[in-house]
PyMOL Python script that loads the backbone (N, CA, C, O; Angstrom):
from pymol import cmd

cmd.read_pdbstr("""\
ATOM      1  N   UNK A   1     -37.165  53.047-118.845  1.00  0.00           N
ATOM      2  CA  UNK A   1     -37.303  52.964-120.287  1.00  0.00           C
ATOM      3  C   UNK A   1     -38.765  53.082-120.703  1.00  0.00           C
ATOM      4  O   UNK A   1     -38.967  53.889-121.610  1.00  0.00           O
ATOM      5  N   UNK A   2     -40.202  52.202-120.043  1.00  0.00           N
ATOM      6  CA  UNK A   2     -41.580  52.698-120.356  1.00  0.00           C
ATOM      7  C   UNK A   2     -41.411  54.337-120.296  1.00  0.00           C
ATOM      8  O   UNK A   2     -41.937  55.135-121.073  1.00  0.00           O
ATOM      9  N   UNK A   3     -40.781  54.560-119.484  1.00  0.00           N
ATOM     10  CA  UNK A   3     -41.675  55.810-118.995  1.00  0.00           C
ATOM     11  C   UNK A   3     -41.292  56.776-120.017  1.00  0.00           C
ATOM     12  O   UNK A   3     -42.183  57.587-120.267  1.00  0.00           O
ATOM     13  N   UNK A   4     -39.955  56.942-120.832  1.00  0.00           N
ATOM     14  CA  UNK A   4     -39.331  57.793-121.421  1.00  0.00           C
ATOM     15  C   UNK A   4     -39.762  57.547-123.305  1.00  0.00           C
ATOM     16  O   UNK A   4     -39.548  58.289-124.264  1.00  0.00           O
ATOM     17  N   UNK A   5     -40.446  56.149-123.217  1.00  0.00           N
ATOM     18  CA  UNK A   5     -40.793  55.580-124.403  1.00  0.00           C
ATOM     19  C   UNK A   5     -42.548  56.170-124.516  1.00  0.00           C
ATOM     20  O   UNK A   5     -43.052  56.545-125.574  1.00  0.00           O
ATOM     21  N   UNK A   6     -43.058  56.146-123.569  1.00  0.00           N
ATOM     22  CA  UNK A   6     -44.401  56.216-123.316  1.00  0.00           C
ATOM     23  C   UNK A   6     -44.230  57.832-123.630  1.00  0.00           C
ATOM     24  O   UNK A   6     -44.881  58.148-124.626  1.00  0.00           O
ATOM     25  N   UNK A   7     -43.473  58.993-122.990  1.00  0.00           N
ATOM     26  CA  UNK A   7     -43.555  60.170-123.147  1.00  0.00           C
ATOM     27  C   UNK A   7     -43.270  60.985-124.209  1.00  0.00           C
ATOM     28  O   UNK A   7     -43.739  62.055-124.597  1.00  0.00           O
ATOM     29  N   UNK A   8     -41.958  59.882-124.799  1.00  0.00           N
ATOM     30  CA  UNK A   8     -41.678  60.457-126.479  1.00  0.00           C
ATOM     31  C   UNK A   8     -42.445  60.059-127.306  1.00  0.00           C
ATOM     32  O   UNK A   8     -42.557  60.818-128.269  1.00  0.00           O
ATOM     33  N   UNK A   9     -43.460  58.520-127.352  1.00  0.00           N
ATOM     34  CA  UNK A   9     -43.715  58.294-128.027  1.00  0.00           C
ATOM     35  C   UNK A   9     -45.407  58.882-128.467  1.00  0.00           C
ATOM     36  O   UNK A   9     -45.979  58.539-129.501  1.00  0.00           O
ATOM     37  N   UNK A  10     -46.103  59.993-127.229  1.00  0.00           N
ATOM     38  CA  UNK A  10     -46.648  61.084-127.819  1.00  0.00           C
ATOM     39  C   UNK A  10     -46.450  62.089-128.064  1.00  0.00           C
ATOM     40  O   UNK A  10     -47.270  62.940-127.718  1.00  0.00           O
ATOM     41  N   UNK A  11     -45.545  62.377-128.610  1.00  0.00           N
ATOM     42  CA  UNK A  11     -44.973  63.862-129.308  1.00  0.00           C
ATOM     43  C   UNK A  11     -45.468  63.499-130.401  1.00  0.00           C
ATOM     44  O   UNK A  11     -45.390  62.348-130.829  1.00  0.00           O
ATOM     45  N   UNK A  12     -46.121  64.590-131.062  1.00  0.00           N
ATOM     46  CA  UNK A  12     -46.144  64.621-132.953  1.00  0.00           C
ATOM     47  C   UNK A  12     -44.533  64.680-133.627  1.00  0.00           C
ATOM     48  O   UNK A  12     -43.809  65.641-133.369  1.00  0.00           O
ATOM     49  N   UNK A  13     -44.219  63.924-134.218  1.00  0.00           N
ATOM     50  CA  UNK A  13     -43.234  64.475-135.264  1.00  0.00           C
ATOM     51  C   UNK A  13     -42.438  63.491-134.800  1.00  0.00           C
ATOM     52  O   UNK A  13     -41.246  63.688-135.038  1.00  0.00           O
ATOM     53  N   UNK A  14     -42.783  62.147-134.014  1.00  0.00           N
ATOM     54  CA  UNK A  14     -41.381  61.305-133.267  1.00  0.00           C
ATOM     55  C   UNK A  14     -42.021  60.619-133.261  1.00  0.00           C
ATOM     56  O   UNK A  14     -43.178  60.710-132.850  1.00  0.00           O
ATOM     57  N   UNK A  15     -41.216  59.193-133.957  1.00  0.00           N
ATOM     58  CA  UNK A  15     -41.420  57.755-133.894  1.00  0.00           C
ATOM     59  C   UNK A  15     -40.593  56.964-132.660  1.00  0.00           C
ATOM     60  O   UNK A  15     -39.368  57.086-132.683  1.00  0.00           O
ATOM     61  N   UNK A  16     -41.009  56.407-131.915  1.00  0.00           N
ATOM     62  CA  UNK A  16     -40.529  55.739-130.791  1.00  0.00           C
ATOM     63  C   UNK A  16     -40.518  54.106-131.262  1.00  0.00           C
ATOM     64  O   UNK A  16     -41.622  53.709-131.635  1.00  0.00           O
ATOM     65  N   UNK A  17     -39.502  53.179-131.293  1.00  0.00           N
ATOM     66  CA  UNK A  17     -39.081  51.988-131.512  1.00  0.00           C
ATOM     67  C   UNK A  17     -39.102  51.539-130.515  1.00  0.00           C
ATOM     68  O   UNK A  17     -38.456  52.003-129.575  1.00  0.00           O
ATOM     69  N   UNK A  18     -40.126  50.132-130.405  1.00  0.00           N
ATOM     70  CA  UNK A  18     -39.708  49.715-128.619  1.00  0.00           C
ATOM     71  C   UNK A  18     -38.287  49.017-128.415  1.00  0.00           C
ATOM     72  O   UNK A  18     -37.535  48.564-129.277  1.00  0.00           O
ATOM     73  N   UNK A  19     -38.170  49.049-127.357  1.00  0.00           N
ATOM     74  CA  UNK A  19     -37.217  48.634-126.993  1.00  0.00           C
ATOM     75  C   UNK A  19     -37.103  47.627-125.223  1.00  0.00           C
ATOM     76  O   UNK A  19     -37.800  47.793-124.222  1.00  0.00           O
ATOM     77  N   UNK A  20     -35.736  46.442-125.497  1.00  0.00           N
ATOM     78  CA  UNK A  20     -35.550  46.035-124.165  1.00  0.00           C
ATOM     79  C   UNK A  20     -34.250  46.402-124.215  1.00  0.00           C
ATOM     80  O   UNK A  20     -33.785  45.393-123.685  1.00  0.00           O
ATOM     81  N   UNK A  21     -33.634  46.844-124.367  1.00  0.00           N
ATOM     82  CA  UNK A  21     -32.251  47.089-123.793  1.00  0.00           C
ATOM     83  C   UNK A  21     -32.058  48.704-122.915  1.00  0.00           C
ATOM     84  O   UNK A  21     -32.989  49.259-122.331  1.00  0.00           O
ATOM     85  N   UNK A  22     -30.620  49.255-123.004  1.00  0.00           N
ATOM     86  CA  UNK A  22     -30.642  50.458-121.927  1.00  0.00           C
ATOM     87  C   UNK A  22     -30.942  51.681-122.597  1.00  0.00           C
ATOM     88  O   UNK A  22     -30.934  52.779-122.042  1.00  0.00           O
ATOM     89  N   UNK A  23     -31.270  51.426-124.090  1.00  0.00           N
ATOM     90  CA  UNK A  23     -31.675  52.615-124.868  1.00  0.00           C
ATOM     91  C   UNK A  23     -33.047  52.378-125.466  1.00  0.00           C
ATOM     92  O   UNK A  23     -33.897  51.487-125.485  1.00  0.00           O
ATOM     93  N   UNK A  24     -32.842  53.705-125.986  1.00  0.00           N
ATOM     94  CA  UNK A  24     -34.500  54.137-127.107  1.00  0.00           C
ATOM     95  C   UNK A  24     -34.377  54.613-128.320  1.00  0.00           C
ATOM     96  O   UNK A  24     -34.162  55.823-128.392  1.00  0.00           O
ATOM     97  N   UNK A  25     -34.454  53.984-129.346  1.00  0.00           N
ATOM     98  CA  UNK A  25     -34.452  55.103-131.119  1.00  0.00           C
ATOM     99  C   UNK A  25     -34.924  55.239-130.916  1.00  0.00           C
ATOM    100  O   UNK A  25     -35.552  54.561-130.103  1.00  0.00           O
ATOM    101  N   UNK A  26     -35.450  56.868-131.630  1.00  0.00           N
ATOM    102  CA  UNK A  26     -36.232  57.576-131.859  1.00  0.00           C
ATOM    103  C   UNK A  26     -35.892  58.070-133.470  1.00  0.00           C
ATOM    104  O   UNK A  26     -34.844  58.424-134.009  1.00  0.00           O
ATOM    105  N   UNK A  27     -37.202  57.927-133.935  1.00  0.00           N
ATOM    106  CA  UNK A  27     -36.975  58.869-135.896  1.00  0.00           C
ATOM    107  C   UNK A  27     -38.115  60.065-135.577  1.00  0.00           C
ATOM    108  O   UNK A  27     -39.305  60.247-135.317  1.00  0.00           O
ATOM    109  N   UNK A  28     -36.860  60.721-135.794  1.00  0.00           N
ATOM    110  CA  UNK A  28     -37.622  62.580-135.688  1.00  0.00           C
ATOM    111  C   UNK A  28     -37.931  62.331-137.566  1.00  0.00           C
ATOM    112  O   UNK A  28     -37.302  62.048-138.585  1.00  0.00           O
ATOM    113  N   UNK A  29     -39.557  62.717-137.048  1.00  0.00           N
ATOM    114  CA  UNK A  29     -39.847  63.084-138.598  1.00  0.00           C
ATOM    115  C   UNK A  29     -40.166  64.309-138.743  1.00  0.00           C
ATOM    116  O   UNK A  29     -40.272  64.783-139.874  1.00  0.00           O
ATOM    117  N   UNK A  30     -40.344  64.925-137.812  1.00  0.00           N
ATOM    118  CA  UNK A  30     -41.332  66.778-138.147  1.00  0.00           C
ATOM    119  C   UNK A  30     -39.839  67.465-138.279  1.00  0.00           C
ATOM    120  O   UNK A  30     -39.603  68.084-139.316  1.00  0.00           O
ATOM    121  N   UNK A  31     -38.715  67.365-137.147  1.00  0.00           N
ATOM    122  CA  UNK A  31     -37.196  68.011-137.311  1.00  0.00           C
ATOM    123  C   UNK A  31     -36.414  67.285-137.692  1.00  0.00           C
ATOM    124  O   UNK A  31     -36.533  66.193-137.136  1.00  0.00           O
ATOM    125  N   UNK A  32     -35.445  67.336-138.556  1.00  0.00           N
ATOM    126  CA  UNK A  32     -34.324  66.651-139.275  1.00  0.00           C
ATOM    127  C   UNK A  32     -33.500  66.441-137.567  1.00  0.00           C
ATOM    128  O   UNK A  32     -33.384  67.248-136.644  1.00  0.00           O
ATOM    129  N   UNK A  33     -32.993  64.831-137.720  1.00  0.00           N
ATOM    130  CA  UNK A  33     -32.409  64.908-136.069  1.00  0.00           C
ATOM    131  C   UNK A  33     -31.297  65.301-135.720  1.00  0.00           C
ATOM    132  O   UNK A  33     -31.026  65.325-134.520  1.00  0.00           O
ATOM    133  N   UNK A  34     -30.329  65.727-136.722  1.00  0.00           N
ATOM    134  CA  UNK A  34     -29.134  66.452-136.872  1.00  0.00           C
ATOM    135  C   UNK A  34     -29.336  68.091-135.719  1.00  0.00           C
ATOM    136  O   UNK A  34     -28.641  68.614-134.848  1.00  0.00           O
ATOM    137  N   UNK A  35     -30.654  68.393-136.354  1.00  0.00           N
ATOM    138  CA  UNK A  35     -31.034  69.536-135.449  1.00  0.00           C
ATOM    139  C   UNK A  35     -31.696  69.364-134.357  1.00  0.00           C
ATOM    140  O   UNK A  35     -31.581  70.358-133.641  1.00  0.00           O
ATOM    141  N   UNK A  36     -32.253  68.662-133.961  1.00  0.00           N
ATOM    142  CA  UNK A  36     -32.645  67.963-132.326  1.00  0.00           C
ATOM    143  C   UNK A  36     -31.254  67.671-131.625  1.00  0.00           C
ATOM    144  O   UNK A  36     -30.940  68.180-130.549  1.00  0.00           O
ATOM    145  N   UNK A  37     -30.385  66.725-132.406  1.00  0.00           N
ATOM    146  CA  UNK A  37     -28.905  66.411-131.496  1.00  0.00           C
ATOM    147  C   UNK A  37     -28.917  67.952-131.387  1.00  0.00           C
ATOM    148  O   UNK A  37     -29.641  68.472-130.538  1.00  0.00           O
ATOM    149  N   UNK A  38     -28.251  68.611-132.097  1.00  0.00           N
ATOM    150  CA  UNK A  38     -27.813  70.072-131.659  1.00  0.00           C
ATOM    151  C   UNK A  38     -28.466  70.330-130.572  1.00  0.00           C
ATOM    152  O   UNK A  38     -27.928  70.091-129.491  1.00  0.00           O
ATOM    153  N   UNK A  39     -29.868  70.917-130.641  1.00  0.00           N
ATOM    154  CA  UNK A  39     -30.539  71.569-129.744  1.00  0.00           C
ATOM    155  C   UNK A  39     -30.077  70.853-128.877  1.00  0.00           C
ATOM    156  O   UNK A  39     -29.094  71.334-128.312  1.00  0.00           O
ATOM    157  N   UNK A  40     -30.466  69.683-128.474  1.00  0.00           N
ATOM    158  CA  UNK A  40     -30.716  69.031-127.057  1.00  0.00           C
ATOM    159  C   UNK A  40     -29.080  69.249-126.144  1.00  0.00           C
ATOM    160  O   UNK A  40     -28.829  69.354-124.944  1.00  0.00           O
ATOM    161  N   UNK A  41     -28.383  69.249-127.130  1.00  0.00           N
ATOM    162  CA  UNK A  41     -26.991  69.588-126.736  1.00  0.00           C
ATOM    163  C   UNK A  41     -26.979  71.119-126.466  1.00  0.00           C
ATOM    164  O   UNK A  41     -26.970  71.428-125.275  1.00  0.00           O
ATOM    165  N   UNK A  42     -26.978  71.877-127.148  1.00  0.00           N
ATOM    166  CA  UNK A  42     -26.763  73.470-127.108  1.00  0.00           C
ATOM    167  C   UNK A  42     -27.808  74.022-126.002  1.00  0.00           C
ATOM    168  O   UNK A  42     -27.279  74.911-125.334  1.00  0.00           O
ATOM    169  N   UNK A  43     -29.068  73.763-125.640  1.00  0.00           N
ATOM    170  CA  UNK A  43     -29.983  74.413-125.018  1.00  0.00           C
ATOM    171  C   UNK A  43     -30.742  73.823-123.751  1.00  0.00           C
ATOM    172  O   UNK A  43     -31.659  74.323-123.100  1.00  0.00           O
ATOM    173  N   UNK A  44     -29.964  72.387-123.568  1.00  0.00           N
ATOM    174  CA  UNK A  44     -30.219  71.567-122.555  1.00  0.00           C
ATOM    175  C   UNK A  44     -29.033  71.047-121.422  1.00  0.00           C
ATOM    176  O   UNK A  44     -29.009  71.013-120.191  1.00  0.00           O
ATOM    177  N   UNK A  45     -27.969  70.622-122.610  1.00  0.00           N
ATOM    178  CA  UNK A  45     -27.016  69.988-121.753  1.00  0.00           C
ATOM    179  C   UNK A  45     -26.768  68.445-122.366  1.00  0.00           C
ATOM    180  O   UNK A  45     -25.721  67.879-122.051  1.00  0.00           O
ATOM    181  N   UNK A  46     -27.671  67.805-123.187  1.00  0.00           N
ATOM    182  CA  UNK A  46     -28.369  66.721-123.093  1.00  0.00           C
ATOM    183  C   UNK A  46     -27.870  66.037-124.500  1.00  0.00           C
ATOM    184  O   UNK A  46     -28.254  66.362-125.623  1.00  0.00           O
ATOM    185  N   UNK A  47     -26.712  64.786-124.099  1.00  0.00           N
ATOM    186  CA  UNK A  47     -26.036  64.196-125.555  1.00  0.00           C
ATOM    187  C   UNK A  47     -26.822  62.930-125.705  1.00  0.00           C
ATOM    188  O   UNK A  47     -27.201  62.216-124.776  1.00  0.00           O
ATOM    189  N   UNK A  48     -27.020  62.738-126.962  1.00  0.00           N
ATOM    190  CA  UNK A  48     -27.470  61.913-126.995  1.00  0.00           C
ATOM    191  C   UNK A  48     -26.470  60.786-128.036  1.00  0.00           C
ATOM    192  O   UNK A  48     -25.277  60.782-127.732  1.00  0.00           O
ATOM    193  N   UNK A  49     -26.829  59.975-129.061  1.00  0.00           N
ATOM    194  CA  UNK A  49     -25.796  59.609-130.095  1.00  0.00           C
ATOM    195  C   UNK A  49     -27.093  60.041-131.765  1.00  0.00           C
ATOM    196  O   UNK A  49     -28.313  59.959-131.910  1.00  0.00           O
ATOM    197  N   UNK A  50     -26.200  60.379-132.474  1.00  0.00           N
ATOM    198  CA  UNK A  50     -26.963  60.443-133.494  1.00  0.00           C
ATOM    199  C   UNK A  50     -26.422  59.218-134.444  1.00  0.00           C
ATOM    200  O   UNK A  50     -25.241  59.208-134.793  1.00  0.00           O
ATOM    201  N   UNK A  51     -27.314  58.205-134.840  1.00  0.00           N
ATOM    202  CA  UNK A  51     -26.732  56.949-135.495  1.00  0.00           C
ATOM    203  C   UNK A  51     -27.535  57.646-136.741  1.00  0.00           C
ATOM    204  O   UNK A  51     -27.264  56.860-137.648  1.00  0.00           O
ATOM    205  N   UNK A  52     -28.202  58.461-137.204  1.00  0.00           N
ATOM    206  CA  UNK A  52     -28.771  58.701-138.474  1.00  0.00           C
ATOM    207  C   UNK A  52     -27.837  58.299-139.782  1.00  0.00           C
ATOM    208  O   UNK A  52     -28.220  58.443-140.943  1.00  0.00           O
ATOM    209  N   UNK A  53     -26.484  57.745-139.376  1.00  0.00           N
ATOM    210  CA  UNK A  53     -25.956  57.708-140.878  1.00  0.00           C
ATOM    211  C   UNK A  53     -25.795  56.599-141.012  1.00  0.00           C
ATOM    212  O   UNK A  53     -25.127  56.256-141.988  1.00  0.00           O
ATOM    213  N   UNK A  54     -26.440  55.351-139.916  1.00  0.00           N
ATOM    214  CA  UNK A  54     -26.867  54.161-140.368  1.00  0.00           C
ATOM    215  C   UNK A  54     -27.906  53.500-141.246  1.00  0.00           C
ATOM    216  O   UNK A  54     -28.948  54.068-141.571  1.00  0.00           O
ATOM    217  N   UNK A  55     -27.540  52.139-141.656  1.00  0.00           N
ATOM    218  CA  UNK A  55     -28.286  51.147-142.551  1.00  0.00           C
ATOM    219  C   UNK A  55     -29.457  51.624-142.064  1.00  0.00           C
ATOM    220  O   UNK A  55     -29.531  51.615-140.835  1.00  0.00           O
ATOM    221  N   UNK A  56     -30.862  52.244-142.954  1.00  0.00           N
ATOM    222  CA  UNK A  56     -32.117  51.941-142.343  1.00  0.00           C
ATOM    223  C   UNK A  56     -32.086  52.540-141.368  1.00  0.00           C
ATOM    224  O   UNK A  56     -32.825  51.930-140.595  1.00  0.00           O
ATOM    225  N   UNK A  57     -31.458  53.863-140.608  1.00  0.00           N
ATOM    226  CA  UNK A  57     -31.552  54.625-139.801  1.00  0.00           C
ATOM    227  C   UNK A  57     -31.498  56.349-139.653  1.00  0.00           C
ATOM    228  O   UNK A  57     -30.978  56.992-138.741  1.00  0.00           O
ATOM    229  N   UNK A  58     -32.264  56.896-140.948  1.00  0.00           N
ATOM    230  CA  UNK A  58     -31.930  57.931-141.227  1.00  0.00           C
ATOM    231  C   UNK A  58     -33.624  58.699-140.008  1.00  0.00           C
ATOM    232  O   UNK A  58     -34.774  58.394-139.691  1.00  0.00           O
ATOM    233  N   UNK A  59     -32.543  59.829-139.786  1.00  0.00           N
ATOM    234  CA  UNK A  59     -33.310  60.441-138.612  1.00  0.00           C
ATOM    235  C   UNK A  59     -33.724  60.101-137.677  1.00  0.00           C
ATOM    236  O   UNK A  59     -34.800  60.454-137.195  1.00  0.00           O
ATOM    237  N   UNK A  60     -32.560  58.960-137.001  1.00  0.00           N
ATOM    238  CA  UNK A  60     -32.462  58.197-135.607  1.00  0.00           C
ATOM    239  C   UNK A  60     -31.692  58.976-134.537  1.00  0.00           C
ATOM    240  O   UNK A  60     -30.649  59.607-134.710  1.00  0.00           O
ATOM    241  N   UNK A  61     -32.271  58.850-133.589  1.00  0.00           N
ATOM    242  CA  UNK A  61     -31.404  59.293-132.458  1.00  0.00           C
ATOM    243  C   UNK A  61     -31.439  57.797-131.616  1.00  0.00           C
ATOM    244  O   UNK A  61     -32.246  56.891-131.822  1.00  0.00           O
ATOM    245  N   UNK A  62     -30.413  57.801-130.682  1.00  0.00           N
ATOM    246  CA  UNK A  62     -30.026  56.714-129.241  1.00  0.00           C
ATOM    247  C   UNK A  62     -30.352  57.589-128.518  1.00  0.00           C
ATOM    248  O   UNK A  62     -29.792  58.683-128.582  1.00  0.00           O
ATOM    249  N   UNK A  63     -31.289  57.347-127.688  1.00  0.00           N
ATOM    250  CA  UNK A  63     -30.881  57.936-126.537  1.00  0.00           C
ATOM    251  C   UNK A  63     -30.620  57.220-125.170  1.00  0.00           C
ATOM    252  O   UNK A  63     -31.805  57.158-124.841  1.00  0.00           O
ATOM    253  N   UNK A  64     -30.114  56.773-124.376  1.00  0.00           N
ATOM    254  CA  UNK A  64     -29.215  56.301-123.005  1.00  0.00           C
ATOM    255  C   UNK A  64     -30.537  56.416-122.299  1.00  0.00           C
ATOM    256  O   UNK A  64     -31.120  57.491-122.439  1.00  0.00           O
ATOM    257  N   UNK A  65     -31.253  55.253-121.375  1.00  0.00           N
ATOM    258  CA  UNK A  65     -31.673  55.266-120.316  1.00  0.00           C
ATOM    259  C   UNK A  65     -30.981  55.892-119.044  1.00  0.00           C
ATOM    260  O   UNK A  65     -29.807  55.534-118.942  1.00  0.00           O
ATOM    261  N   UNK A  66     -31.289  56.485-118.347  1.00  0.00           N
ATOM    262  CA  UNK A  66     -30.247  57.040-117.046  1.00  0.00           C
ATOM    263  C   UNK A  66     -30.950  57.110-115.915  1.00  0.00           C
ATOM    264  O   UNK A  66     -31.884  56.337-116.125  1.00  0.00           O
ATOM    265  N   UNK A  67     -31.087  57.567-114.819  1.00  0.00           N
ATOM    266  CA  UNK A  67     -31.494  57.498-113.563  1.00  0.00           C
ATOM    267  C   UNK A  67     -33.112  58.671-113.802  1.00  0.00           C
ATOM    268  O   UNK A  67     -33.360  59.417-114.748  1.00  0.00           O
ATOM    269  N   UNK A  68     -33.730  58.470-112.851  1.00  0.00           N
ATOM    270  CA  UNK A  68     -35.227  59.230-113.010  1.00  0.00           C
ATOM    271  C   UNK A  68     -35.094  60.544-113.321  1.00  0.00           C
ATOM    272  O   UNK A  68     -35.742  61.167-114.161  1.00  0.00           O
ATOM    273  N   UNK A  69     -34.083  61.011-112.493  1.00  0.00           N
ATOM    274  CA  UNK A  69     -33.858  62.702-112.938  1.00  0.00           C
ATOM    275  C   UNK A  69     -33.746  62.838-114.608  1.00  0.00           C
ATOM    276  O   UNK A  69     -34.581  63.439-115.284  1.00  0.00           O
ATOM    277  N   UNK A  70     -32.593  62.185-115.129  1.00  0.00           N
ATOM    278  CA  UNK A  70     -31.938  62.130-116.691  1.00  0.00           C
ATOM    279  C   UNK A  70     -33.224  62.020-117.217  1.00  0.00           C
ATOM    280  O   UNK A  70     -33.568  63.040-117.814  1.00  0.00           O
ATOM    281  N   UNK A  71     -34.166  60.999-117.194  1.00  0.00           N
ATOM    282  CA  UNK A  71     -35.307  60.851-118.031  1.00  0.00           C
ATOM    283  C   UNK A  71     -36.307  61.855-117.532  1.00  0.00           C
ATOM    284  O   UNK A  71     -37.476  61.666-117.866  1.00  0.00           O
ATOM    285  N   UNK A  72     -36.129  62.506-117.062  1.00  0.00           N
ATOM    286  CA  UNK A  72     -36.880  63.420-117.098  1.00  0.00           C
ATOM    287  C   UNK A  72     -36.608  64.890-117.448  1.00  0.00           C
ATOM    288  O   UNK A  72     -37.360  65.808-117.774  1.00  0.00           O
ATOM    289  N   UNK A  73     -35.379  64.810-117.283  1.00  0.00           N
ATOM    290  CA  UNK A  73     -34.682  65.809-118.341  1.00  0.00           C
ATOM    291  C   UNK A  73     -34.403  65.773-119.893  1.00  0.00           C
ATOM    292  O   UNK A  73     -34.101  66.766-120.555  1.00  0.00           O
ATOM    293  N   UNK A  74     -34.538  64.566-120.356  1.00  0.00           N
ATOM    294  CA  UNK A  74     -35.045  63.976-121.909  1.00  0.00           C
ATOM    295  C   UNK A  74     -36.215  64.306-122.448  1.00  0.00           C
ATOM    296  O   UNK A  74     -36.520  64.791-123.538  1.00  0.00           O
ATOM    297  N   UNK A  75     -36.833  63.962-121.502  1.00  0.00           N
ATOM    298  CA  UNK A  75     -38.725  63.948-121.640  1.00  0.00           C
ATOM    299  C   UNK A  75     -38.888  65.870-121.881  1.00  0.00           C
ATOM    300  O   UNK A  75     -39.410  66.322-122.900  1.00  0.00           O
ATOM    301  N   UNK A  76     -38.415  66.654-120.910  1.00  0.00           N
ATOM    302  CA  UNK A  76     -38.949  67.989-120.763  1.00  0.00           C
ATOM    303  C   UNK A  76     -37.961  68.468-122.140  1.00  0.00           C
ATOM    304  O   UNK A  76     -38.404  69.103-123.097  1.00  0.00           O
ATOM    305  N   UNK A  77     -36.920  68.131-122.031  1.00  0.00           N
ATOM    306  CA  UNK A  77     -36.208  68.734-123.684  1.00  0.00           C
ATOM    307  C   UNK A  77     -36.978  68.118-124.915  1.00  0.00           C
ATOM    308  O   UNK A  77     -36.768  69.061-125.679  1.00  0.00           O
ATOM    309  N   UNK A  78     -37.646  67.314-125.600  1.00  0.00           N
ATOM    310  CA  UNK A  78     -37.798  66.951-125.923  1.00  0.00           C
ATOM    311  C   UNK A  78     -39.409  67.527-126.002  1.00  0.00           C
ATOM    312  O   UNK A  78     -39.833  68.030-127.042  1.00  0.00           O
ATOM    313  N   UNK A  79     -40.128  67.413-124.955  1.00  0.00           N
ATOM    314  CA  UNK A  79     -41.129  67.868-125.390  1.00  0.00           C
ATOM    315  C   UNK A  79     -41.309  69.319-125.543  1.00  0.00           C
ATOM    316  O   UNK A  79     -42.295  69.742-126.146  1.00  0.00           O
ATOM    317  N   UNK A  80     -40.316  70.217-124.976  1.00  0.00           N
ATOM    318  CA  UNK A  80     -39.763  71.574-125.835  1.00  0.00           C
ATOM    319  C   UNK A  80     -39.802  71.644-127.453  1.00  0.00           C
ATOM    320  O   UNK A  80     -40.480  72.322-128.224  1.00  0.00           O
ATOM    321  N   UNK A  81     -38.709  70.579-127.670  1.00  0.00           N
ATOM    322  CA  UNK A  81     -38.305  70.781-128.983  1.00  0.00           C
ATOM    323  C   UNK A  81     -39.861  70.571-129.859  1.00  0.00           C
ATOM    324  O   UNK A  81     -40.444  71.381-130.580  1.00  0.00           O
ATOM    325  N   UNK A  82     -40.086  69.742-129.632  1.00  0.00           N
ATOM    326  CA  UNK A  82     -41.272  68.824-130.641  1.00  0.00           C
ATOM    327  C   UNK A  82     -42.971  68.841-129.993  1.00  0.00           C
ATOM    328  O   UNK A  82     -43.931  68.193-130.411  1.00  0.00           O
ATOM    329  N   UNK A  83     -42.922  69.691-128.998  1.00  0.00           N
ATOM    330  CA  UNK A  83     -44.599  70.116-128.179  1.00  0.00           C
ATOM    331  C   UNK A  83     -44.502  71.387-129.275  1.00  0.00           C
ATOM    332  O   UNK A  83     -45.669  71.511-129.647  1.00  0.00           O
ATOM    333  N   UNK A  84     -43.801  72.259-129.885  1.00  0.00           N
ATOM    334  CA  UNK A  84     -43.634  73.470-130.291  1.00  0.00           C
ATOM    335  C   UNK A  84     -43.399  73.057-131.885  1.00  0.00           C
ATOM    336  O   UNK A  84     -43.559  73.966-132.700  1.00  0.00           O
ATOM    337  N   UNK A  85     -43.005  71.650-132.413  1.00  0.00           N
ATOM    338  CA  UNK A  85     -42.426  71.559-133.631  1.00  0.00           C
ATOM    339  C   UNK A  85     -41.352  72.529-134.197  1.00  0.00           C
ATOM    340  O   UNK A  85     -41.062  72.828-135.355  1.00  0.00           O
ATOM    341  N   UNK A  86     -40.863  72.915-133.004  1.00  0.00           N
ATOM    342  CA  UNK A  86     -39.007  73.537-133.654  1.00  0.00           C
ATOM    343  C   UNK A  86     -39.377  75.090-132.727  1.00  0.00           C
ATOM    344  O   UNK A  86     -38.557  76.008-132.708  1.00  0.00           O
TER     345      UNK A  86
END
""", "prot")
cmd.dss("prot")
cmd.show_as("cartoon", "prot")
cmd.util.cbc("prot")
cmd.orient("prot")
């Protein structure tokens, strides 16, 4: 969880929420996260949950802690999407 918090949380355009449990919000501010879920799904493989249509959670993603490989397959999609800003 540092490691995947530490890596999203220097991207431009992404707010990283700390966290202790098995996940991470994230608020995409540079891409609407409706279109990050997509991508990360369509061009990665990579589901995440989109809670954006929660209380106080607009342009949230969950994303699942998973084994070293998974977070590092988060980290490299991710810094695709948002190293490039779309």
């Amino acid at each position: 969880r540092d490691r995947l918090t530490a890596a999203l949380g220097a991207l431009p355009g992404l707010l990283v929420y700390p966290s202790a449990a098995n996940f991470v919000v994230v608020r995409c501010q540079a891409i609407p996260a409706r279109t990050v879920f997509q991508r990360l799904y369509d061009e990665f493989g990579i589901l995440v949950r989109d809670i954006s249509t929660g209380v106080d959670l607009e342009e949230c993603l969950r994303i699942s802690v998973g084994r070293d490989d998974d977070v590092a397959a988060v980290i490299a999609a991710f810094t695709r999407i948002f190293g490039s800003n779309g």
